[in-house]
PDB file of N, CA, C and O in Angstrom:
ATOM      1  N   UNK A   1     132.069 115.913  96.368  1.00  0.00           N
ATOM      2  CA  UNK A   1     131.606 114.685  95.758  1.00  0.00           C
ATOM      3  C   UNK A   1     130.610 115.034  94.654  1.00  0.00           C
ATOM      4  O   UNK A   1     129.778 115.887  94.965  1.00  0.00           O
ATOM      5  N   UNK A   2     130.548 114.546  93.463  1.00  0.00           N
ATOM      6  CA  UNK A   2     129.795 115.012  92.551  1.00  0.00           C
ATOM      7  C   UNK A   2     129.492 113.169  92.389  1.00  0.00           C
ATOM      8  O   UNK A   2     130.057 112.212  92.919  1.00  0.00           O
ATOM      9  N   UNK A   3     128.121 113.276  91.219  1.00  0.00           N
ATOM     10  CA  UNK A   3     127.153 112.007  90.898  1.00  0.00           C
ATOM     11  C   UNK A   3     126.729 112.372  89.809  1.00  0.00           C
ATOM     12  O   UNK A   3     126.480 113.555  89.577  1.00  0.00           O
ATOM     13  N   UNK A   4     126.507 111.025  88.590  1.00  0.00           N
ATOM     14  CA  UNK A   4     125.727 111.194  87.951  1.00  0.00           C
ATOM     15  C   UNK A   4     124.582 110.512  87.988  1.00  0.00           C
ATOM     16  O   UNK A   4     124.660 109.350  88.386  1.00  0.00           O
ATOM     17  N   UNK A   5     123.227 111.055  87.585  1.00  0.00           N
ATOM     18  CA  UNK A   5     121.875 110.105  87.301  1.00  0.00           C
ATOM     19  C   UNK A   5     121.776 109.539  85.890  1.00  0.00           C
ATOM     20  O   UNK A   5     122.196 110.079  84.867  1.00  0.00           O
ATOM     21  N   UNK A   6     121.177 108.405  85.992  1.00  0.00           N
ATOM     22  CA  UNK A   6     121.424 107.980  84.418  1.00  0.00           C
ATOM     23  C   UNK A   6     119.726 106.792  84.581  1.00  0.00           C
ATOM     24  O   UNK A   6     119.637 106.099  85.595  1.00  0.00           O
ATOM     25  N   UNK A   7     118.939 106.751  83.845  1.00  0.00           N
ATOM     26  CA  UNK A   7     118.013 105.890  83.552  1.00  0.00           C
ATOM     27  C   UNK A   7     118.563 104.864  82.939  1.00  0.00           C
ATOM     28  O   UNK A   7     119.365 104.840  82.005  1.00  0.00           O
ATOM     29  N   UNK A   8     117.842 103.637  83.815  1.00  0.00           N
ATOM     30  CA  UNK A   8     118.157 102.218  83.396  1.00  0.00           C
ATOM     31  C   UNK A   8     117.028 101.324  83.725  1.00  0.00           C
ATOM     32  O   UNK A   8     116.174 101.509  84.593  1.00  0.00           O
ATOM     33  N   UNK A   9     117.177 100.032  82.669  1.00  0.00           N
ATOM     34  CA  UNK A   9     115.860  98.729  83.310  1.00  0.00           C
ATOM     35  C   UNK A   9     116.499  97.978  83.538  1.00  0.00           C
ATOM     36  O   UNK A   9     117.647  97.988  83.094  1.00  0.00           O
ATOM     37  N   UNK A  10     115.961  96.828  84.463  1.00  0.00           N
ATOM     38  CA  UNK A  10     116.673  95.681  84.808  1.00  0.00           C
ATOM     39  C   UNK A  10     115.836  94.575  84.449  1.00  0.00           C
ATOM     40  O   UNK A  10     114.726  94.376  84.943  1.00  0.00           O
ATOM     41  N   UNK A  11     116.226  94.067  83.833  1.00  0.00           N
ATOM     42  CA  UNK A  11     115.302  92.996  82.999  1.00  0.00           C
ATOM     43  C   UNK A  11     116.238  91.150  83.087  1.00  0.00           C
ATOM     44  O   UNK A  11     117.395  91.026  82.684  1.00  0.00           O
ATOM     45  N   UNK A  12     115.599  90.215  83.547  1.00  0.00           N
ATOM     46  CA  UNK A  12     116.378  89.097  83.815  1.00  0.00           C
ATOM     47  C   UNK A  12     117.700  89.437  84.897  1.00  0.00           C
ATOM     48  O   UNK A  12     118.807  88.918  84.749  1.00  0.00           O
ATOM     49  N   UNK A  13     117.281  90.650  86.286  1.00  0.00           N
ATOM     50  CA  UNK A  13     118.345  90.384  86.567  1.00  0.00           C
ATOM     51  C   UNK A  13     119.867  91.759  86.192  1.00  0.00           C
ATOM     52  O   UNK A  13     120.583  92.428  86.937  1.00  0.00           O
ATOM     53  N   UNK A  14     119.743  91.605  84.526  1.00  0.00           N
ATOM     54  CA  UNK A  14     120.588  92.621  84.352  1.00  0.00           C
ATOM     55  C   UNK A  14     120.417  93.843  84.139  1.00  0.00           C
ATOM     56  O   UNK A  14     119.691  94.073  83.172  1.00  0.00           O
ATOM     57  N   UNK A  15     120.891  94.899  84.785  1.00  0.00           N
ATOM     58  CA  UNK A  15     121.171  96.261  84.570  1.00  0.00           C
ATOM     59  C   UNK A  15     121.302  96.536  83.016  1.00  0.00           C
ATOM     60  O   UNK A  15     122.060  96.021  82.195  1.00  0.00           O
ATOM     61  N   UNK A  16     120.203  97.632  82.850  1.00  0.00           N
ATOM     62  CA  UNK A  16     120.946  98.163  81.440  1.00  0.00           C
ATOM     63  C   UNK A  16     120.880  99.579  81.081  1.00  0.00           C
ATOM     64  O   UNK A  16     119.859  99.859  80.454  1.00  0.00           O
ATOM     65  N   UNK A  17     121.647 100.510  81.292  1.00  0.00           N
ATOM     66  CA  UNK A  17     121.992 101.879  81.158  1.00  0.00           C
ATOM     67  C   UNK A  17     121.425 102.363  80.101  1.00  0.00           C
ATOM     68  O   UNK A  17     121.715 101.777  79.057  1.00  0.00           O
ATOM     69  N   UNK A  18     120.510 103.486  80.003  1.00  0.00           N
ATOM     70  CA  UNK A  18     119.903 103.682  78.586  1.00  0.00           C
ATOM     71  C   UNK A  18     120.872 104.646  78.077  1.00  0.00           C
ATOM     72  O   UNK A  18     120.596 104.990  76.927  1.00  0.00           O
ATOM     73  N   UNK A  19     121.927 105.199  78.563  1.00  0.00           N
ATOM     74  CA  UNK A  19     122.951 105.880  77.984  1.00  0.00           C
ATOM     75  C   UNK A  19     123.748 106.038  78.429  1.00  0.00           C
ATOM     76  O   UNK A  19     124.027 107.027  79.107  1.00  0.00           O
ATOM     77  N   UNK A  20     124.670 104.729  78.108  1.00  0.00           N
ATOM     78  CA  UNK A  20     125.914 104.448  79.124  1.00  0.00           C
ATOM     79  C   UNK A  20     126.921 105.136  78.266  1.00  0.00           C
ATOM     80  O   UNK A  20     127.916 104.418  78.169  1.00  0.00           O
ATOM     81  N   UNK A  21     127.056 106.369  77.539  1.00  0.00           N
ATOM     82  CA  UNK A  21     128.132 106.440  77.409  1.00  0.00           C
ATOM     83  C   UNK A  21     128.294 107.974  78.554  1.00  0.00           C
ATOM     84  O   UNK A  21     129.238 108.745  78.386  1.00  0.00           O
ATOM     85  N   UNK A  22     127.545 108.147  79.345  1.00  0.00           N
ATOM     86  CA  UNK A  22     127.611 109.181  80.682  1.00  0.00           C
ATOM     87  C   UNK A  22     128.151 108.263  81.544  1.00  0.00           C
ATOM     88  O   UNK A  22     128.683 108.886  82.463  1.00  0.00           O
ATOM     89  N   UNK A  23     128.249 107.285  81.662  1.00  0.00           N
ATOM     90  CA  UNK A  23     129.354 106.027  82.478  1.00  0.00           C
ATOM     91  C   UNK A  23     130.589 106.365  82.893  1.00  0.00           C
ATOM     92  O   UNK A  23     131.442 106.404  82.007  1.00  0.00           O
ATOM     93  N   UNK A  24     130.934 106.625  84.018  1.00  0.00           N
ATOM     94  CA  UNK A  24     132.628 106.530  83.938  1.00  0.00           C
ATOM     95  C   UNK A  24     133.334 105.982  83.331  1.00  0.00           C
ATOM     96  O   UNK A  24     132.864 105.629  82.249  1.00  0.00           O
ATOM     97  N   UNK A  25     134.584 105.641  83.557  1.00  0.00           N
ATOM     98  CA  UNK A  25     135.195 104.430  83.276  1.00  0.00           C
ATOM     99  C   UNK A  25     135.267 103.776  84.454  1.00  0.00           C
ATOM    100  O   UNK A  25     135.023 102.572  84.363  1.00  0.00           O
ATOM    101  N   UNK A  26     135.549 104.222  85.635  1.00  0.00           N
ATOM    102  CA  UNK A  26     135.757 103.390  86.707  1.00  0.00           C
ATOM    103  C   UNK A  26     134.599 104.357  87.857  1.00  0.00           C
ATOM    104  O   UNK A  26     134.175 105.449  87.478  1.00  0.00           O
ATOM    105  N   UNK A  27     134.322 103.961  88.812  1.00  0.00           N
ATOM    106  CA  UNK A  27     133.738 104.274  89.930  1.00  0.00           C
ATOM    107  C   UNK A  27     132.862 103.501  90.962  1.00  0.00           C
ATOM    108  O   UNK A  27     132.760 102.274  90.960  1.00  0.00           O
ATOM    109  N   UNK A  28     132.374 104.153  91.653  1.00  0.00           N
ATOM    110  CA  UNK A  28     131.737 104.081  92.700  1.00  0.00           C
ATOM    111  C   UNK A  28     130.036 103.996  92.670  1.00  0.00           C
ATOM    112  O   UNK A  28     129.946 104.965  91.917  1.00  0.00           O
ATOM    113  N   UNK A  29     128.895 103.683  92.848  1.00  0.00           N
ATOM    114  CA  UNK A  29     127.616 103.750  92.968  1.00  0.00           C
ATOM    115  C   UNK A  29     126.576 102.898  93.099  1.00  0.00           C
ATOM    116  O   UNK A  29     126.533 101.682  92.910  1.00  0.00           O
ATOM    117  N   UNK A  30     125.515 103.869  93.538  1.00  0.00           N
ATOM    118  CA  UNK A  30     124.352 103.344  94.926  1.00  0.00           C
ATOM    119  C   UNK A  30     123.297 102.655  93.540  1.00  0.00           C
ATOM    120  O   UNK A  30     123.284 103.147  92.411  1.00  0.00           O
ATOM    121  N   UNK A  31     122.733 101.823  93.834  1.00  0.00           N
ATOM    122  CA  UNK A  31     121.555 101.457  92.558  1.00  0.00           C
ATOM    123  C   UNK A  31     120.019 101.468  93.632  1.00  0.00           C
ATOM    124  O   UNK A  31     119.737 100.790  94.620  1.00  0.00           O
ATOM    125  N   UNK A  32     119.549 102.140  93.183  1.00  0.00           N
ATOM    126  CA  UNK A  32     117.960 103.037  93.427  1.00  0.00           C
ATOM    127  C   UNK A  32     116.792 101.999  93.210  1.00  0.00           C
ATOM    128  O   UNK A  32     116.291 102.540  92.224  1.00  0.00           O
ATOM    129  N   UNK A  33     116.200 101.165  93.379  1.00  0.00           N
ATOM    130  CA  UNK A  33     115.707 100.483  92.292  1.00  0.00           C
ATOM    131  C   UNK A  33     113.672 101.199  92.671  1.00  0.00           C
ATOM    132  O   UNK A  33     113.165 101.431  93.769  1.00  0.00           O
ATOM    133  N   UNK A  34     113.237 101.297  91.707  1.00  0.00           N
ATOM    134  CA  UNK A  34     111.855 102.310  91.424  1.00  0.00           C
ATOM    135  C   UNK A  34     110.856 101.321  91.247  1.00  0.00           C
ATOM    136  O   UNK A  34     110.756 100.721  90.177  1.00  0.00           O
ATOM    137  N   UNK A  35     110.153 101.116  92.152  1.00  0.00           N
ATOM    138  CA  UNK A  35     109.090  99.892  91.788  1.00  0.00           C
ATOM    139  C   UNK A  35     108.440 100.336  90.688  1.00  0.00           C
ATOM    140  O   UNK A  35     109.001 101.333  90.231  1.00  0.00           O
ATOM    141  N   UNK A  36     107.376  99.962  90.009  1.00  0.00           N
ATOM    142  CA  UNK A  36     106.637  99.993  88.974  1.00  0.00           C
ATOM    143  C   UNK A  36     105.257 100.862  89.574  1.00  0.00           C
ATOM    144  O   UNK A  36     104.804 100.375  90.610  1.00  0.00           O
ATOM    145  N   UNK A  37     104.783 101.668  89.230  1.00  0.00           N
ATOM    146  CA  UNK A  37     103.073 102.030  90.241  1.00  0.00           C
ATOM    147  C   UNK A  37     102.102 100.452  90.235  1.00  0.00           C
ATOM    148  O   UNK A  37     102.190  99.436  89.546  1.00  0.00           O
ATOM    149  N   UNK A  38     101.271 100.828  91.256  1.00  0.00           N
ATOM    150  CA  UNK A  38     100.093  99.810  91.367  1.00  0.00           C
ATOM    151  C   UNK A  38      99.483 100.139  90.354  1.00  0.00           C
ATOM    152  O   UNK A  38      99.622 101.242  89.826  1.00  0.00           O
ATOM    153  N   UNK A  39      98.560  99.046  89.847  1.00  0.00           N
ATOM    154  CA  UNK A  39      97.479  99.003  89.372  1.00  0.00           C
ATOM    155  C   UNK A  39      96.232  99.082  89.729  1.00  0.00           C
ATOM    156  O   UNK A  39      96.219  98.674  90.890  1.00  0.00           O
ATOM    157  N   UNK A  40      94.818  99.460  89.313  1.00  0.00           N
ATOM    158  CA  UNK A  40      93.968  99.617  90.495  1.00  0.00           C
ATOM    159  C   UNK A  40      93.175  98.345  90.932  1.00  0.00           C
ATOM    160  O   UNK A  40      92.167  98.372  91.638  1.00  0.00           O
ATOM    161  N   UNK A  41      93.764  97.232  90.421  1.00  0.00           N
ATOM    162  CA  UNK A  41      93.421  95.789  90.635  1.00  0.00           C
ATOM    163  C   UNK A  41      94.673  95.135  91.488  1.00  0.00           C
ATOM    164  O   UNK A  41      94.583  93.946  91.793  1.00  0.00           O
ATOM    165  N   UNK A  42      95.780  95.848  91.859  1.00  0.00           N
ATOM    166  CA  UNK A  42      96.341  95.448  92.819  1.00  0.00           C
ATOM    167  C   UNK A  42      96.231  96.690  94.053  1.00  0.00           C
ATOM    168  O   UNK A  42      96.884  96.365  95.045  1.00  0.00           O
ATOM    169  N   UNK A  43      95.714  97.699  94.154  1.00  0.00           N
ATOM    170  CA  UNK A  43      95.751  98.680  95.300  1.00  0.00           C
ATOM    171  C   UNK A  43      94.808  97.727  96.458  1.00  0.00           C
ATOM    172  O   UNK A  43      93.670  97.317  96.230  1.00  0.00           O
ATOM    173  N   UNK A  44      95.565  97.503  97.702  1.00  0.00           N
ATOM    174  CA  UNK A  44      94.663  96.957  99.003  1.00  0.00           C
ATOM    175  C   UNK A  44      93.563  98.200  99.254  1.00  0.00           C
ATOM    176  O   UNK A  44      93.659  99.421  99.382  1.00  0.00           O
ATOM    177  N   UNK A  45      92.288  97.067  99.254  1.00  0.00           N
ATOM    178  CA  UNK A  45      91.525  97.664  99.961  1.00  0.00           C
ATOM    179  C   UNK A  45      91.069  98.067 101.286  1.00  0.00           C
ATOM    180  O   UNK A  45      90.923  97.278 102.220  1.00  0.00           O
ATOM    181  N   UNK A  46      90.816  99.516 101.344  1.00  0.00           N
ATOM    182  CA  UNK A  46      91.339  99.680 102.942  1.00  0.00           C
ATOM    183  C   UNK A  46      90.318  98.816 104.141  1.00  0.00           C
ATOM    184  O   UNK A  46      89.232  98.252 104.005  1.00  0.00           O
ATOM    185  N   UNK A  47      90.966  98.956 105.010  1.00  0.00           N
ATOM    186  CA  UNK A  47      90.216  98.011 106.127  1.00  0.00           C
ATOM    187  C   UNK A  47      89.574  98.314 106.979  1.00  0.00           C
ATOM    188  O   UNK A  47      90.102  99.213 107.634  1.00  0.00           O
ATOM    189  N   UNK A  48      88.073  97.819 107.555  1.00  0.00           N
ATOM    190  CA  UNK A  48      87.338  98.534 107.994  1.00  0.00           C
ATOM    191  C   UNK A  48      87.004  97.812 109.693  1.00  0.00           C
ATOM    192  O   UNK A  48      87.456  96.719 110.034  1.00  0.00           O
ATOM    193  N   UNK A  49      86.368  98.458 110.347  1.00  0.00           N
ATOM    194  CA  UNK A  49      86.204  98.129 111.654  1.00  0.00           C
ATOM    195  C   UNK A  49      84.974  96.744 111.956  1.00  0.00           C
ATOM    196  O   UNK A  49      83.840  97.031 111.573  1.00  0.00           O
ATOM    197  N   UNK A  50      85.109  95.551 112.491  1.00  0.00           N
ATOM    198  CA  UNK A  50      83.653  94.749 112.468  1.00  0.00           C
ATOM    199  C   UNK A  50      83.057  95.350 113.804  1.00  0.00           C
ATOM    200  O   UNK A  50      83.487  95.812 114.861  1.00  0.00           O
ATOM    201  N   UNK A  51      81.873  95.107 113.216  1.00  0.00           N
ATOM    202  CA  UNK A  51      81.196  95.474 114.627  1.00  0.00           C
ATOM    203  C   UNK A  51      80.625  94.359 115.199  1.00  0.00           C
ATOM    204  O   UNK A  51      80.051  93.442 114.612  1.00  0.00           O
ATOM    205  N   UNK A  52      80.953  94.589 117.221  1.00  0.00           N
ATOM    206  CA  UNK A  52      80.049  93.431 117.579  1.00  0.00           C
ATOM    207  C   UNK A  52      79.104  93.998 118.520  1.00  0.00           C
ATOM    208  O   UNK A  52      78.880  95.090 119.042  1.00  0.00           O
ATOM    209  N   UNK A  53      78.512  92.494 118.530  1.00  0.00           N
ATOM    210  CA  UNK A  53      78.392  91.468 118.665  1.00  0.00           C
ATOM    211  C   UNK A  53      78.469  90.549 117.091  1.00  0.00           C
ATOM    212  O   UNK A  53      77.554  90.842 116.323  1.00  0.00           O
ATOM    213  N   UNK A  54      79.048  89.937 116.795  1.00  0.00           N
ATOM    214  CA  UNK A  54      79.252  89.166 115.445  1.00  0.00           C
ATOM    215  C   UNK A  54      78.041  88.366 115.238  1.00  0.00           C
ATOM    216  O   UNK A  54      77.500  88.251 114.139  1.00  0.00           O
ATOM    217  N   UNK A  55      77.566  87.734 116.482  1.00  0.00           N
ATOM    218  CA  UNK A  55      76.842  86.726 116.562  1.00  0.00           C
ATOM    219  C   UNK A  55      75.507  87.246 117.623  1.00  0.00           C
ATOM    220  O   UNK A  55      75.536  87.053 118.838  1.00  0.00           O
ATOM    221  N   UNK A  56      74.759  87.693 117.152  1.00  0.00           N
ATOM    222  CA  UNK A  56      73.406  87.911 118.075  1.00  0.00           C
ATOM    223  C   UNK A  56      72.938  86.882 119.038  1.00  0.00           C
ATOM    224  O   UNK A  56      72.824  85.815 118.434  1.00  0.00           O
ATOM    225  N   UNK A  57      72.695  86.796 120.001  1.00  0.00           N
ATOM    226  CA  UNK A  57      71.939  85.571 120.876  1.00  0.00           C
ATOM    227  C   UNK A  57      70.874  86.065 122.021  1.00  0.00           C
ATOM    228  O   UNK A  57      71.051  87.175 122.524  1.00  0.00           O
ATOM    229  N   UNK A  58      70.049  85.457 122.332  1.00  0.00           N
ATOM    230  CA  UNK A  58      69.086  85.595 123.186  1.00  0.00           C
ATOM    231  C   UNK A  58      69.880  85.970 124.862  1.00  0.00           C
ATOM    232  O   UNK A  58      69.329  86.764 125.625  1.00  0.00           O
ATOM    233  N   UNK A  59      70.902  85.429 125.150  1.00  0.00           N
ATOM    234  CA  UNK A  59      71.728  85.939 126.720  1.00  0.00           C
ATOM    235  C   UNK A  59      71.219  84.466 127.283  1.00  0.00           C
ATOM    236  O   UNK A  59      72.068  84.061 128.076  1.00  0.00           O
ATOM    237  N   UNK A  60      70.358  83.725 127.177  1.00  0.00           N
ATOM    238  CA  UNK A  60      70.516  82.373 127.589  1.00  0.00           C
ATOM    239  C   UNK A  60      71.201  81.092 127.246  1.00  0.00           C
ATOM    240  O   UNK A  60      71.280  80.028 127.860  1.00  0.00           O
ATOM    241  N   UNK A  61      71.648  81.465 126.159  1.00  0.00           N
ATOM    242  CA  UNK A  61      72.883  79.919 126.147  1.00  0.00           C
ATOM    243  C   UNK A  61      73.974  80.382 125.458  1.00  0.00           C
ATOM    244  O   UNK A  61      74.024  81.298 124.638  1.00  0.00           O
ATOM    245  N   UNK A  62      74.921  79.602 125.902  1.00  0.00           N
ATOM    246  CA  UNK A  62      76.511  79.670 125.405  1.00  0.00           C
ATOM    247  C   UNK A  62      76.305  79.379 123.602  1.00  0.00           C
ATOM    248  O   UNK A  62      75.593  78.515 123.090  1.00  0.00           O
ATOM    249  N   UNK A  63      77.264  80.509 122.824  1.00  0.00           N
ATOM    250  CA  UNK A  63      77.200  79.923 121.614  1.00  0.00           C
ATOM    251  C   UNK A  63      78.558  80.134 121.217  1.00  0.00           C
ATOM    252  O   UNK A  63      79.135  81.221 121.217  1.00  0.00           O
ATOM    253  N   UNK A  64      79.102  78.869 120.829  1.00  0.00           N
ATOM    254  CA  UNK A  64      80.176  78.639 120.034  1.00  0.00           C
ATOM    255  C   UNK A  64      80.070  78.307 118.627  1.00  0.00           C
ATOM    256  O   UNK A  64      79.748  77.266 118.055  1.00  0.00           O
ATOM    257  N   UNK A  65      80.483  79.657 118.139  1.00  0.00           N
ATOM    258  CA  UNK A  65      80.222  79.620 115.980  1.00  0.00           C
ATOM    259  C   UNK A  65      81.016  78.707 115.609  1.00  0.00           C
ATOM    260  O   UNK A  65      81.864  78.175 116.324  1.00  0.00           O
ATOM    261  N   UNK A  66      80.769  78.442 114.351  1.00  0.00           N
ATOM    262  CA  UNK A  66      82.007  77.785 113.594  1.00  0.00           C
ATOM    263  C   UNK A  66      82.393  78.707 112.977  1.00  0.00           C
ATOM    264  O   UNK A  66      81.794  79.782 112.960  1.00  0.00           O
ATOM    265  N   UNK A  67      83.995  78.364 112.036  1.00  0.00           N
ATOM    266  CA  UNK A  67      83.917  79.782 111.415  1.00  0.00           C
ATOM    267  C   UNK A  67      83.656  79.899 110.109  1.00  0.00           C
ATOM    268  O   UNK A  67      84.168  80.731 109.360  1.00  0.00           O
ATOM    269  N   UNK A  68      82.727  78.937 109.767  1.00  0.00           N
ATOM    270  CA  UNK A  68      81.469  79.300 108.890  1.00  0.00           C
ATOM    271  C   UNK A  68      80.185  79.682 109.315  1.00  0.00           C
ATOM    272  O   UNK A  68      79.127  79.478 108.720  1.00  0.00           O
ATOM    273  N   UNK A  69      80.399  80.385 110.644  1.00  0.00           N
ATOM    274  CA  UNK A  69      78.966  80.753 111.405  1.00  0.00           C
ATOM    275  C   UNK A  69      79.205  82.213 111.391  1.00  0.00           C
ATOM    276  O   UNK A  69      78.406  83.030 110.934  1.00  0.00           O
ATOM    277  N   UNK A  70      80.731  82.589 112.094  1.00  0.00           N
ATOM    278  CA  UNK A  70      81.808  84.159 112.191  1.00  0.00           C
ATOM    279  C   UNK A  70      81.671  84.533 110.312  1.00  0.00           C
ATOM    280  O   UNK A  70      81.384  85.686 109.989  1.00  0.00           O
ATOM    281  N   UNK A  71      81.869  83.612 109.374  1.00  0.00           N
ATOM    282  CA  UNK A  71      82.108  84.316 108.065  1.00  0.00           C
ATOM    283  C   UNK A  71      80.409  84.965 107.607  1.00  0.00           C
ATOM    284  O   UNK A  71      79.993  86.069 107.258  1.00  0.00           O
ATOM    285  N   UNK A  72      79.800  83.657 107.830  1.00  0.00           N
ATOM    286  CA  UNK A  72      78.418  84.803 107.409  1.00  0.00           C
ATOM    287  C   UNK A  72      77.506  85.351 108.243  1.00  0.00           C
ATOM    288  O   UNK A  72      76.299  85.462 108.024  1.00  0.00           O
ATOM    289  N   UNK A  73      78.267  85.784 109.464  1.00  0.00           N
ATOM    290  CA  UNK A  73      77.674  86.627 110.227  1.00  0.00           C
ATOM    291  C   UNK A  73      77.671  87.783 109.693  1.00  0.00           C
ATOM    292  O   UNK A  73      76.641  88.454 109.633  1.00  0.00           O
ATOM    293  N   UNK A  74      79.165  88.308 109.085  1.00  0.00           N
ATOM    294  CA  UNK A  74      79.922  89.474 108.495  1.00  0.00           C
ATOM    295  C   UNK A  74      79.068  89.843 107.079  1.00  0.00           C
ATOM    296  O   UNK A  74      79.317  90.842 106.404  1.00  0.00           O
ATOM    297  N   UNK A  75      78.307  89.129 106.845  1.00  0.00           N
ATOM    298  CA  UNK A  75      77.151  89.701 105.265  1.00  0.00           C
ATOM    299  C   UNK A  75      75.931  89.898 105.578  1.00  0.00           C
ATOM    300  O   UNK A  75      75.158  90.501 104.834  1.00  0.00           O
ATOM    301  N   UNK A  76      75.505  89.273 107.057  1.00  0.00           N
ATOM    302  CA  UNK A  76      73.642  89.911 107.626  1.00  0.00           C
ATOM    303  C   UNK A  76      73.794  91.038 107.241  1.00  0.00           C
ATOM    304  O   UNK A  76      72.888  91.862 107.370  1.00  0.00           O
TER     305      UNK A  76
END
């Protein structure tokens, strides 16, 4: 079995061979598709461990946060 590689973009959808005349006339083939790299404004930032207790309390009363109580616990 032999293959050829050939560079192409797909733009709207369509395939376009940057040098289709290495094209068969007829055949067979797999399409690869190569994402684009990240940018460093789209790379996730990695994720880190919270530590608890989230919410500090004295051990004498029940406390139920809101979770606008849980969000800025996470910036003390």
């Amino acid at each position: 079995m032999s293959y050829t590689t050939l560079d192409a973009e797909i733009r709207d959808g369509q395939v376009t061979v940057r040098e289709p005349d290495k094209l068969p006339r007829q055949g067979r083939a797999l399409l690869v598709i190569l994402e684009p790299p990240l940018t460093a404004a789209e790379v996730p930032l990695p994720r880190t461990r919270v530590s608890l207790p989230l919410i500090y309390g004295e051990g004498q009363h029940i406390i139920n946060p809101t979770p606008e109580d849980l969000d800025a616990s996470l910036w003390d």
